[in-house]
Backbone as numpy.savetxt, mean C-alpha at the origin, in Angstrom:
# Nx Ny Nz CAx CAy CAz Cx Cy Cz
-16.40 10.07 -30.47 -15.47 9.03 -30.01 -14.37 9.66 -29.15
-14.07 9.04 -27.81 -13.02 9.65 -27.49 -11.75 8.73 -27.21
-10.83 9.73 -27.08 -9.09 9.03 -27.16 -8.52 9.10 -26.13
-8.24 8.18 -25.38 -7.25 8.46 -24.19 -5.76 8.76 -24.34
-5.33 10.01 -23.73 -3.91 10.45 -24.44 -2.93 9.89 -23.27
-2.08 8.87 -23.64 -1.33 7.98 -22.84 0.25 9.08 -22.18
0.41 8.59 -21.02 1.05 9.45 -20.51 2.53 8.82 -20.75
4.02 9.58 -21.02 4.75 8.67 -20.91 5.51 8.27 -19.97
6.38 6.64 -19.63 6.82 6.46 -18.38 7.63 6.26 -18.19
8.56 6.88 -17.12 9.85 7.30 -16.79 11.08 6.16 -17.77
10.15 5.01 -17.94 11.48 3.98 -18.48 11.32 4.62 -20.11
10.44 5.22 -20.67 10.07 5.17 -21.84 10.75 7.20 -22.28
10.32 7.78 -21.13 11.25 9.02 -21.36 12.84 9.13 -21.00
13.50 8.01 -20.56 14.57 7.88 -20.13 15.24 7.20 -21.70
14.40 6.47 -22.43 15.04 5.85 -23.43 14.76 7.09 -24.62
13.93 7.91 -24.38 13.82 8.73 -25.96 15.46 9.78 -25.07
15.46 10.13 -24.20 16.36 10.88 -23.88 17.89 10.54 -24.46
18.07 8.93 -24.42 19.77 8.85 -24.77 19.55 8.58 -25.95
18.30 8.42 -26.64 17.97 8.53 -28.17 18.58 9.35 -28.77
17.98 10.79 -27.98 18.12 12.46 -28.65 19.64 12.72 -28.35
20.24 12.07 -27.00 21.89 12.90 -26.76 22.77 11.77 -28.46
21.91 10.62 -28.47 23.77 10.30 -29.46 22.85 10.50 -30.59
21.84 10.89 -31.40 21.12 11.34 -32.25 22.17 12.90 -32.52
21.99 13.78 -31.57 22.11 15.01 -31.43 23.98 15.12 -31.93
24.66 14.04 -30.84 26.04 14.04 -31.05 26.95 13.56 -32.16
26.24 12.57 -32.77 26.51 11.91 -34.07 26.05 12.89 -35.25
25.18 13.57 -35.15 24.77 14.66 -36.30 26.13 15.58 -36.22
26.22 16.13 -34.84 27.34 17.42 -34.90 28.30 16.77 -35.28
28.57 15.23 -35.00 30.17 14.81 -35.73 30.03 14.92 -36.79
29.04 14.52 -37.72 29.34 14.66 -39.27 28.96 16.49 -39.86
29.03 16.88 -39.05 28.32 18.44 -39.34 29.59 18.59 -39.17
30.32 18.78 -38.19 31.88 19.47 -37.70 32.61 18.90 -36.58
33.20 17.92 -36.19 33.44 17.49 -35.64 34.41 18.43 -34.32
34.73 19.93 -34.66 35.36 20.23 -33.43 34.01 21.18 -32.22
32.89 20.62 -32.91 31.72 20.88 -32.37 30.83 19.90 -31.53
31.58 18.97 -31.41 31.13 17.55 -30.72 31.45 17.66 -29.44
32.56 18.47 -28.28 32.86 18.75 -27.53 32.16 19.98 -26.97
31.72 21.17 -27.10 30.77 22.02 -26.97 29.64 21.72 -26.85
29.14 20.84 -27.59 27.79 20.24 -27.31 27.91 19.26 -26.51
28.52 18.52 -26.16 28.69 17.57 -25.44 28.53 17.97 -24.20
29.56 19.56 -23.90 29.55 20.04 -22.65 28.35 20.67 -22.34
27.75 21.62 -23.22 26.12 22.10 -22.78 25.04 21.01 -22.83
25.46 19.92 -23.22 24.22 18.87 -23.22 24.42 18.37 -21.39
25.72 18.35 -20.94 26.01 17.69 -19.19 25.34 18.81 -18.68
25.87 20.38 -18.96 25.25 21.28 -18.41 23.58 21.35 -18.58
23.25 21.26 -19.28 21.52 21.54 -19.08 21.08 20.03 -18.39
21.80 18.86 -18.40 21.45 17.79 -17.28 21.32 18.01 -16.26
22.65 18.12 -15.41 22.90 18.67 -14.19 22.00 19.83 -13.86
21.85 20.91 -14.33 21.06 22.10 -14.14 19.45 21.61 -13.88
18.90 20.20 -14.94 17.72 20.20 -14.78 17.41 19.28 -13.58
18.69 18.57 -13.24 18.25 17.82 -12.29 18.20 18.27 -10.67
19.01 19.07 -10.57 19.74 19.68 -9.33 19.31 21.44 -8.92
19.00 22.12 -9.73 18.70 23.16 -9.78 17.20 23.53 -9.48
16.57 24.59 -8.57 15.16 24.88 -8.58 14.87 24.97 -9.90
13.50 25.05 -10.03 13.27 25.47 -11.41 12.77 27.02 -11.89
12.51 27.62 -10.63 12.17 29.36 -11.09 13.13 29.58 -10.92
14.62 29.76 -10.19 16.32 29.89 -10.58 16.65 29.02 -12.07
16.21 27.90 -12.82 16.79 27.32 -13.89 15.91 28.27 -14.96
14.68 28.76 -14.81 13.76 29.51 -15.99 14.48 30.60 -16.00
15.18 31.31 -15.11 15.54 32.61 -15.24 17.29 32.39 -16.13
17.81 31.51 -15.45 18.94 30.80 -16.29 19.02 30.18 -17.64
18.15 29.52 -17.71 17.68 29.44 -19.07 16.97 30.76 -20.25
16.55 31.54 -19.76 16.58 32.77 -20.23 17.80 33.73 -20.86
18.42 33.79 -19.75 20.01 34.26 -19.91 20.55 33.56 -20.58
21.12 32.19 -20.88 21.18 31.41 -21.57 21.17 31.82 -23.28
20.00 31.85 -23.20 19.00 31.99 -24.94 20.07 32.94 -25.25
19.42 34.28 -24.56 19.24 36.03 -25.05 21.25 35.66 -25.14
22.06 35.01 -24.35 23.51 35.51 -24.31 23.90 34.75 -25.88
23.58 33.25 -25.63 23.75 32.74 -26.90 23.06 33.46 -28.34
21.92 33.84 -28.14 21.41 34.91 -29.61 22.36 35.92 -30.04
23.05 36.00 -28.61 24.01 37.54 -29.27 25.27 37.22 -29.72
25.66 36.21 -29.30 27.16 35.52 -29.70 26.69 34.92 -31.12
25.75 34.29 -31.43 25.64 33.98 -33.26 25.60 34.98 -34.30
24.51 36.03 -33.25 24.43 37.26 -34.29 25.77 37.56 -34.59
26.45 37.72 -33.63 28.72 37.83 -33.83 29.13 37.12 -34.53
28.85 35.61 -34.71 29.62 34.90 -35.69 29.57 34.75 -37.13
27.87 36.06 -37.34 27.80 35.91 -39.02 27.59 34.79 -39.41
28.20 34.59 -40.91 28.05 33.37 -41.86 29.19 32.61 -41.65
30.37 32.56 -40.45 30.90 31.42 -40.59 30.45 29.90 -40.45
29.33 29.97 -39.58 28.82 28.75 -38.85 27.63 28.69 -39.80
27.04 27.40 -40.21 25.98 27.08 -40.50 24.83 27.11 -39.76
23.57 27.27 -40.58 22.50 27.77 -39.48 21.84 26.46 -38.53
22.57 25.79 -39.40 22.25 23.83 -38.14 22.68 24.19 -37.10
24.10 24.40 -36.79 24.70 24.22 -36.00 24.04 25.82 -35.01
23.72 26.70 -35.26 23.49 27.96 -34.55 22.46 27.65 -33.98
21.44 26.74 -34.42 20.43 26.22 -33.97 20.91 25.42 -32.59
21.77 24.47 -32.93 22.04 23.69 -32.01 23.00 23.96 -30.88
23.24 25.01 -30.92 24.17 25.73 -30.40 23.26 26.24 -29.23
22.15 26.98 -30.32 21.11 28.24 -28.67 20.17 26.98 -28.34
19.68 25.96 -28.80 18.80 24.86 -28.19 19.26 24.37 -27.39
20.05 23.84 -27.34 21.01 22.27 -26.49 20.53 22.53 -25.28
21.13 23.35 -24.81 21.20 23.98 -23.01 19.63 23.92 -22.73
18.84 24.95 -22.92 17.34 24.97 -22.69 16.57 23.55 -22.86
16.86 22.46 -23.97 16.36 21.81 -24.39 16.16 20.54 -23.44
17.95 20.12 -23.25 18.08 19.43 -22.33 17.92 19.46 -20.58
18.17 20.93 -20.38 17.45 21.27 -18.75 16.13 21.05 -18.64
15.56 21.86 -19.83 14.01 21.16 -19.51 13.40 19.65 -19.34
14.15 18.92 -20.85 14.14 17.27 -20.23 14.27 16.86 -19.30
15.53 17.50 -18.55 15.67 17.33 -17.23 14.90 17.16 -15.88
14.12 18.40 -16.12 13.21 18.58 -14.91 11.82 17.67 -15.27
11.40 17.41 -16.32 10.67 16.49 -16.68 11.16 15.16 -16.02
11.71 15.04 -16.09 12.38 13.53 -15.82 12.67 13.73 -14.27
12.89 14.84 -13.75 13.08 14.85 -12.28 11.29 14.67 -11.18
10.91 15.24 -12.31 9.33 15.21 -11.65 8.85 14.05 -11.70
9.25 13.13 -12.62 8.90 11.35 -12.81 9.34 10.75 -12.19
10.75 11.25 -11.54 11.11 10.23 -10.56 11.23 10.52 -9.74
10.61 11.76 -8.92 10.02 11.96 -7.70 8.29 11.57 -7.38
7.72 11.59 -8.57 6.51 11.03 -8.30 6.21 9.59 -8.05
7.40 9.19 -8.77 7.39 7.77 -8.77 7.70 7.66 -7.42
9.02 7.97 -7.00 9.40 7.81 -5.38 8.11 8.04 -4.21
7.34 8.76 -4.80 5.93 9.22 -3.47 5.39 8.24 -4.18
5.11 7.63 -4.66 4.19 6.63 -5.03 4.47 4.90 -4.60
5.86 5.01 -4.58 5.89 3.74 -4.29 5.84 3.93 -2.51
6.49 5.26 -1.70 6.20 5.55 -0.45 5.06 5.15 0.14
4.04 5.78 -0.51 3.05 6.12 -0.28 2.41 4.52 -0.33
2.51 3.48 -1.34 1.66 2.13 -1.31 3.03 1.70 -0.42
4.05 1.73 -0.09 4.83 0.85 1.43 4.06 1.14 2.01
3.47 2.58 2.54 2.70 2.92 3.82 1.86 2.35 3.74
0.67 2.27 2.79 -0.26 1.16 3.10 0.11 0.22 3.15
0.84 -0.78 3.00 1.22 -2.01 2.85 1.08 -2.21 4.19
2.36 -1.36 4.92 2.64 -1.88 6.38 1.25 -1.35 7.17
0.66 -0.16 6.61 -0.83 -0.01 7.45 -1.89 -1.21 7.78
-1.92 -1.67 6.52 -3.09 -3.29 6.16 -2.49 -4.34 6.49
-0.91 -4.36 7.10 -0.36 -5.25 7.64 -0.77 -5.55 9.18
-1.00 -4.30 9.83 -1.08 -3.99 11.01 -2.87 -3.49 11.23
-3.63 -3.19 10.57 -5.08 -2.93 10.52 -5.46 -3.33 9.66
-6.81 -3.84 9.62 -7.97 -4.13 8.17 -8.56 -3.07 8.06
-8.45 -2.70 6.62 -9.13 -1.52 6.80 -10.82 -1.35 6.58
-10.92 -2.59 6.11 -12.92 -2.99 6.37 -13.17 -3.33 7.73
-12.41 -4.08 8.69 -12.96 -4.09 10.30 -12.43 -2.79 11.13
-11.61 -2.35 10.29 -10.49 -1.47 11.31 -9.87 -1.61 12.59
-9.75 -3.04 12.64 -9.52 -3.75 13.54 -8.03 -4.48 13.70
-7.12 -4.61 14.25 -5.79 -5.22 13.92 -5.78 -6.88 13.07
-5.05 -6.68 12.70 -4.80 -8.24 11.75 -3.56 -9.14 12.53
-3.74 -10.30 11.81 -3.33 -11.76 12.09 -1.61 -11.05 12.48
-1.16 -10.38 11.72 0.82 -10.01 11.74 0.32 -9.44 13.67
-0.45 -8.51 13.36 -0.43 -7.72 14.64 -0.83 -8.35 15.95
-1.57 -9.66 16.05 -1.60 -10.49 16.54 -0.84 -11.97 16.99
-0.07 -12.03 16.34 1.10 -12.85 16.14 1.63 -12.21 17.46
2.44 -11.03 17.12 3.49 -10.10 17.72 2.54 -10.29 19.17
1.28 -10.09 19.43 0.45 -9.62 20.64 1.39 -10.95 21.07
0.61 -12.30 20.61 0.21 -13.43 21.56 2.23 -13.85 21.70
2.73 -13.61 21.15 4.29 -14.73 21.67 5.03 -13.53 22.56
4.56 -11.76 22.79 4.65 -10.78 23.60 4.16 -11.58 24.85
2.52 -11.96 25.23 1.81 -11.97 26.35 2.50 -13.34 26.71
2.21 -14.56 25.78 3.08 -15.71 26.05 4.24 -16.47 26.75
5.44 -15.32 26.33 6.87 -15.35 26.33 7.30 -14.95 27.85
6.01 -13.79 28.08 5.90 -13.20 29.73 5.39 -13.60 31.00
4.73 -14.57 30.57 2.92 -15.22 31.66 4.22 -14.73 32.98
2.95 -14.61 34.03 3.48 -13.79 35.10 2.42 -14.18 36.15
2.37 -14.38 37.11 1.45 -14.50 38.40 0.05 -13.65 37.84
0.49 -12.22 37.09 -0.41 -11.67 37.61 -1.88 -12.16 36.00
-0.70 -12.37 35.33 -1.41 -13.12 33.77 -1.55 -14.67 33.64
-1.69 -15.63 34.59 -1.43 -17.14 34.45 -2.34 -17.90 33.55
-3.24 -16.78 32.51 -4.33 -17.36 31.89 -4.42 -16.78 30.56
-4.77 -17.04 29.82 -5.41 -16.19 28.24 -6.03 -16.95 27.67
-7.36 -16.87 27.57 -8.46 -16.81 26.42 -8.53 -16.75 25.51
-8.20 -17.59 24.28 -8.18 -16.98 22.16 -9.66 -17.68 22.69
-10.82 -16.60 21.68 -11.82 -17.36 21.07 -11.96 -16.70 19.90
-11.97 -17.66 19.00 -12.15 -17.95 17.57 -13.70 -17.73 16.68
-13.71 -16.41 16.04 -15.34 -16.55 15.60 -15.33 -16.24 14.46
-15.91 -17.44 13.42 -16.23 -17.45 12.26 -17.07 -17.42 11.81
-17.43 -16.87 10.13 -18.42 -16.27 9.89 -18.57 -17.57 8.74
-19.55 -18.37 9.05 -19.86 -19.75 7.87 -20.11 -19.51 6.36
-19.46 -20.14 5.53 -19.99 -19.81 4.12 -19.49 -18.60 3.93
-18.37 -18.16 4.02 -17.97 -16.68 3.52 -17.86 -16.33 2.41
-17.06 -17.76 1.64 -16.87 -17.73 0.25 -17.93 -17.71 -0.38
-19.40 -18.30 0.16 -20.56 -17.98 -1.33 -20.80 -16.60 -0.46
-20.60 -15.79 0.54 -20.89 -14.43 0.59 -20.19 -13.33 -0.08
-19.30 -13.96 0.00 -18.15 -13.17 -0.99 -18.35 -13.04 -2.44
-18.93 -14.36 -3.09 -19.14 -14.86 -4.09 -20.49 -13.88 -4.99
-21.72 -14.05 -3.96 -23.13 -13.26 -3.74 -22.89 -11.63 -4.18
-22.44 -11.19 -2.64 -21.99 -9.52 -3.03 -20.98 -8.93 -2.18
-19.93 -8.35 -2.61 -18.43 -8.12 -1.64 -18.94 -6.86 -0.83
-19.30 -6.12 -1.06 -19.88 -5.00 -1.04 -20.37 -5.20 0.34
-21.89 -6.16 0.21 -22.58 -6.13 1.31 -21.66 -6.82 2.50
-21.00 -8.19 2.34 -20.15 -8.89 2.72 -19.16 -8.03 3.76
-18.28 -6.72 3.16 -17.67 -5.91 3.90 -18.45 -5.24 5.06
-19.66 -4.87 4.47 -20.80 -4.31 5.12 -20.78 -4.75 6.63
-21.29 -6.41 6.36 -21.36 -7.62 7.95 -19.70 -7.50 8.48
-19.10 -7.44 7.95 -17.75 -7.53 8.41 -17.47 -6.01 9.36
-17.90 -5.13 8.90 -18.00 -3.81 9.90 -19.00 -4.01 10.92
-19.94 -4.88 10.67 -21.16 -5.22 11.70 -20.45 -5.67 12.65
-20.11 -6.70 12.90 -19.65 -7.46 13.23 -18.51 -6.95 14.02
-17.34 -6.26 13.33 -16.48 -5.66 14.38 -16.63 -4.75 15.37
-18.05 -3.67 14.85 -18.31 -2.89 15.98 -19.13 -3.06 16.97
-20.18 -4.22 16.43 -20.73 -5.38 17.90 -20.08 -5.45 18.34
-18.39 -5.95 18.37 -17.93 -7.13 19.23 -16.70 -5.77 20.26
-16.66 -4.69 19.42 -16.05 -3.49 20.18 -17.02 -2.53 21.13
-18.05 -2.59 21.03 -19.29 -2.22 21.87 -19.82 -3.28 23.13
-19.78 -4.54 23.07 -19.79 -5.33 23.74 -19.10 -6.16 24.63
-17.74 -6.27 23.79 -16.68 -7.23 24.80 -16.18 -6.31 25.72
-15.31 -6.57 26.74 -14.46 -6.37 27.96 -13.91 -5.36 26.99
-13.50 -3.92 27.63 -12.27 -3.44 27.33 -10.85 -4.10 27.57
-10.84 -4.72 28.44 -9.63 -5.40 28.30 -9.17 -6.40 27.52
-10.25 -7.04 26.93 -10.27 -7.64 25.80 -9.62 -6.89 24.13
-8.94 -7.69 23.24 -8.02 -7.24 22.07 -8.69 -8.30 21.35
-9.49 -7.65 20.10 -9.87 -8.01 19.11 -9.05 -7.89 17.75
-9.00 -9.15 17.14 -7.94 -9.05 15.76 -8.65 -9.27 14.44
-9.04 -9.61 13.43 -9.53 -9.75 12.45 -8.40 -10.40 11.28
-8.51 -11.96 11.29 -7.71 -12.66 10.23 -7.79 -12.71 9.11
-9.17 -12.26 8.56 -9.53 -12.00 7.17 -10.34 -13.65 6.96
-10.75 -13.27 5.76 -12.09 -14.65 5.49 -12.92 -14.85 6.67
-13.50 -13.45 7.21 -14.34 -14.09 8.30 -14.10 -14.22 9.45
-13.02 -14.19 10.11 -12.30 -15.04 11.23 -12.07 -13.84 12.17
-12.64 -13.64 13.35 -12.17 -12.77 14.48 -11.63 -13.47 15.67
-10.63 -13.49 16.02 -10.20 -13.72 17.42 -10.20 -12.64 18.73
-10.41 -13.08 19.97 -10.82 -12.23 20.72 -9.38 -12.87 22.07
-8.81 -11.96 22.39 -7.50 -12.21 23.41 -8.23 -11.44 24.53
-8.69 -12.75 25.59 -8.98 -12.37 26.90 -7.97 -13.02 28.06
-7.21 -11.35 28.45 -6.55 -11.84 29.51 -7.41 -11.72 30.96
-6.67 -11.79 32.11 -7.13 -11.88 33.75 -8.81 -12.36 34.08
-9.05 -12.94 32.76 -10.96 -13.22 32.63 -10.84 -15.07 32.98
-11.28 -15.50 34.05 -11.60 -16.84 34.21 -12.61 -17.35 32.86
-12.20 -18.75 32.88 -12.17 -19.40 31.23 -14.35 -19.10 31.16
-14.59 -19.47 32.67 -16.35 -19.42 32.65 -16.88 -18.39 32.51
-16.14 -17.37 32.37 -16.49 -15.95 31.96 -16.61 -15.74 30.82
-15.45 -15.87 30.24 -15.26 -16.16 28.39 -16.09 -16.92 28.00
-16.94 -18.16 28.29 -17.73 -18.92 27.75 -19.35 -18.03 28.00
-19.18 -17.42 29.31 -20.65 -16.71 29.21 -21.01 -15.45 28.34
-19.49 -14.62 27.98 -19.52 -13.87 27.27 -19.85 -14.09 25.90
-19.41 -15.04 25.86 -19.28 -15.47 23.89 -20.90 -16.09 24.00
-21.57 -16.52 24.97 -23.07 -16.71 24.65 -23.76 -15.41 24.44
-23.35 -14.56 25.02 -24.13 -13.26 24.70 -23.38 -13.19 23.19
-22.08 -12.83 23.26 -21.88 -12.16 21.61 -22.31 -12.80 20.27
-22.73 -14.55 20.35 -23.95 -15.48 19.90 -24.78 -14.66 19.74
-25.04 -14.39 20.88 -26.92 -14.03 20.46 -27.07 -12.75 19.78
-25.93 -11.85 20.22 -26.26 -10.78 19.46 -25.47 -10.75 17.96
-25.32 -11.34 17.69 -24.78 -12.11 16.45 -25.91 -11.96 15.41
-27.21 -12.32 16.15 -28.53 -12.87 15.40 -28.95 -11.38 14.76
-28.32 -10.09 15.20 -28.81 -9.35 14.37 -28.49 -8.94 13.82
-26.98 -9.39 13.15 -26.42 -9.27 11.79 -27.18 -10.06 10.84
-26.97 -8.91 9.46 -27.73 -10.40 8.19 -26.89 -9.70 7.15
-27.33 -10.60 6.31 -26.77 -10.71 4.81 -27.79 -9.90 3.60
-28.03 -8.67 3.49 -29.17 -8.61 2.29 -28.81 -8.97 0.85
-29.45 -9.95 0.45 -29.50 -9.93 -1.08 -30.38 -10.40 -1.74
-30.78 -9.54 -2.89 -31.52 -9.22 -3.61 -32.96 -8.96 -2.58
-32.58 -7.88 -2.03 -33.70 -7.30 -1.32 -34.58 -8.07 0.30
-33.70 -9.59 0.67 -33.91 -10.09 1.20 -32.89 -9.84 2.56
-33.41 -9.96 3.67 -32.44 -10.52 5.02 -32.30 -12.20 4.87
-30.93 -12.37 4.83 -30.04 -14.12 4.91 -29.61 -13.49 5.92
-30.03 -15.04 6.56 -29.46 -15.45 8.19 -28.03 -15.72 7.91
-27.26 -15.25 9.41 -25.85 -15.99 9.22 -25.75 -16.93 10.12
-24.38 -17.56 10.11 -24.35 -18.44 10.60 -22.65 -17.92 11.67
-22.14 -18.56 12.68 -21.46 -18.41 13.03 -20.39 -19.69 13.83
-19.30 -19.51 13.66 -18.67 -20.65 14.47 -17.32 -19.34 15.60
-17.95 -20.68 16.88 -17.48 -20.80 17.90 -16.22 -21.39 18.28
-15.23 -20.89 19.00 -14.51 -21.90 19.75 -13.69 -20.86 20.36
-13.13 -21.46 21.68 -12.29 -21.16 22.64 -11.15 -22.04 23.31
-10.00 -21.50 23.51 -9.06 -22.57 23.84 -8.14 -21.74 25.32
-8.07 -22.54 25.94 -7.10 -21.89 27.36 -5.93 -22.26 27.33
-4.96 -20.72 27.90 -3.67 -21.04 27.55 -2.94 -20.51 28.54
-2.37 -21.33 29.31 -1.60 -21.32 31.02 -0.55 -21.45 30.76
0.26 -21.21 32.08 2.06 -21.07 32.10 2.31 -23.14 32.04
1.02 -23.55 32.42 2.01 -25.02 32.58 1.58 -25.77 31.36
0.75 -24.76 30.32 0.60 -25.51 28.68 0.70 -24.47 28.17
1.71 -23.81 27.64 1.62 -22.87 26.46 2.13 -23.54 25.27
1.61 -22.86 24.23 1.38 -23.03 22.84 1.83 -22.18 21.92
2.73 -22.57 21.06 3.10 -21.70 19.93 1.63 -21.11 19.39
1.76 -19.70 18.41 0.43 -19.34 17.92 0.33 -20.47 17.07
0.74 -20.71 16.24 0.26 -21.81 15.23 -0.20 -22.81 15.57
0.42 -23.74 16.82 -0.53 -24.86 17.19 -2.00 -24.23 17.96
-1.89 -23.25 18.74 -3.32 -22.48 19.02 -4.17 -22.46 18.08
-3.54 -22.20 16.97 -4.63 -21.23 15.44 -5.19 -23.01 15.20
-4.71 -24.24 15.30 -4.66 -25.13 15.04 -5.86 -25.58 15.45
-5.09 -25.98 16.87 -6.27 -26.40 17.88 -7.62 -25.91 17.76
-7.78 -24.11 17.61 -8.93 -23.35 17.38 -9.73 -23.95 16.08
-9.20 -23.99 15.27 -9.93 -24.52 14.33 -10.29 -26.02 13.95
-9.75 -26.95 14.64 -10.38 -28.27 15.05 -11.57 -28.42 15.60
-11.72 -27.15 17.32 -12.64 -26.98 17.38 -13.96 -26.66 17.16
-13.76 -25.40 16.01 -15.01 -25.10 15.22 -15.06 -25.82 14.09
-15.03 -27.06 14.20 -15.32 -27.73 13.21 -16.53 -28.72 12.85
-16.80 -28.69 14.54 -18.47 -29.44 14.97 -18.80 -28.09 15.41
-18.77 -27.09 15.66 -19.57 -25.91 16.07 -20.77 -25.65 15.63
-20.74 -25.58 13.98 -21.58 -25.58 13.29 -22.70 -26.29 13.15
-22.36 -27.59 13.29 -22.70 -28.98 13.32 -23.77 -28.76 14.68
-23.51 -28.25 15.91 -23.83 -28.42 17.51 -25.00 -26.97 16.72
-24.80 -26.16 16.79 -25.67 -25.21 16.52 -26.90 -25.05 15.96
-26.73 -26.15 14.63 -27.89 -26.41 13.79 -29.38 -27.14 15.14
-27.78 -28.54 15.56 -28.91 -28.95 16.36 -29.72 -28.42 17.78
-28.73 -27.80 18.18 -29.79 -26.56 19.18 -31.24 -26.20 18.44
């Protein structure tokens, strides 16, 4: 049988810590009370030391420490009780070491929460199954190109391509699902215009931003990226499933521009008989 040995966490070593200082300080008051101040002060000192200090300079300090304090008890004989001589050469070592324990928890913690911001804002700005930019990073594109239209840009192209039934693909196997979703993005990066900016909205949904491309271009293009569409599939349970795909395209000029949201709008009104038109082809 085995045991998983639970690690402890910074909120949980932070609470045994002010456990042990008024544990530690309340003992020396009823032990001797003009000993509550001495300990008090080597308990700040081995804090500070463990928090602030390297730790191969605090091991060698803590060493010195011990060996100076061993020699000053051996001096004091039997006046002092052997509690207190104890607590006397511990304190310092005891508490620096807590220290650096606790400094390593909350520096790991600090790279850890770093470290998931960075992804955060990474998967904000890329998918990392299409590797392709996302909906935030697209936003920023289209009210950039929008905000500017210029003689030499008086046109832009969104076409909208969805992948039908995602949710029972998702549902089926995620796995393979991610699989078509990499298909799919590196068709459409092998095939479209370089000047073309591909985004990936998630559930399926790719938009394709064609600027200086007349609208009959974009419509002949997206018949090819159709057809080669047909050689993506779905395997499951050992089978090729056909997919299905939806279409749409919307034009966007200096004398009708469109917030993204009424675009994302419009786009998806459109593919709403797409599907519908396709079957019957």
């Amino acid at each position: 049988m085995k045991y998983k040995i639970k690690t402890l966490t910074l909120e949980t070593l932070i609470l045994l810590f002010i456990v042990v200082i008024l544990t530690i300080t309340i003992s020396v008051g009823l032990l001797d009370k003009y000993l509550m101040i001495p300990i008090a002060v080597m308990m700040l000192l081995g804090i500070i030391t463990g928090f602030f200090i390297d730790r191969i300079i605090l091991v060698w300090l803590v060493t010195i420490v011990v060996f100076v304090g061993i020699a000053l008890i051996l001096n004091i004989g039997s006046q002092v009780s052997g509690v207190i001589k104890t607590l006397l050469l511990v304190t310092f070592p005891f508490f620096s070491t807590i220290s650096v324990v606790m400094r390593s928890q909350v520096l790991s913690r600090n790279t850890l929460i770093n470290n998931r911001k960075l992804i955060m804002r990474k998967m904000e700005k890329k998918n990392l199954v299409t590797k392709t930019p996302t909906q935030a990073s697209l936003r920023k594109y289209y009210d950039k190109i929008v905000s500017k239209f210029s003689d030499r840009e008086p046109l832009v192209v969104l076409t909208l391509i969805s992948l039908a039934y995602y949710e029972q693909w998702e549902y089926a196997d995620q796995n393979q699902l991610f699989q078509v979703l990499l298909d799919i993005s590196t068709l459409l990066k092998e095939n479209r215009l370089p000047s073309e900016r591909i985004f990936y909205f998630g559930h399926g949904e790719f938009i394709i931003v064609s600027l200086r491309i007349k609208e009959d271009e974009v419509n002949s293009l997206n018949l090819e990226t159709r057809q080669q569409l047909n050689d993506t599939y779905f395997e499951l349970n050992g089978k090729k499933q056909e997919l299905r795909y939806q279409f749409a395209s919307l034009k966007i000029n200096q004398r009708e521009p469109l917030k993204f949201d009424d675009a994302l709008k419009k786009l998806h009104r459109k593919q709403e008989t797409d599907l519908i038109d396709e079957y019957l082809l």
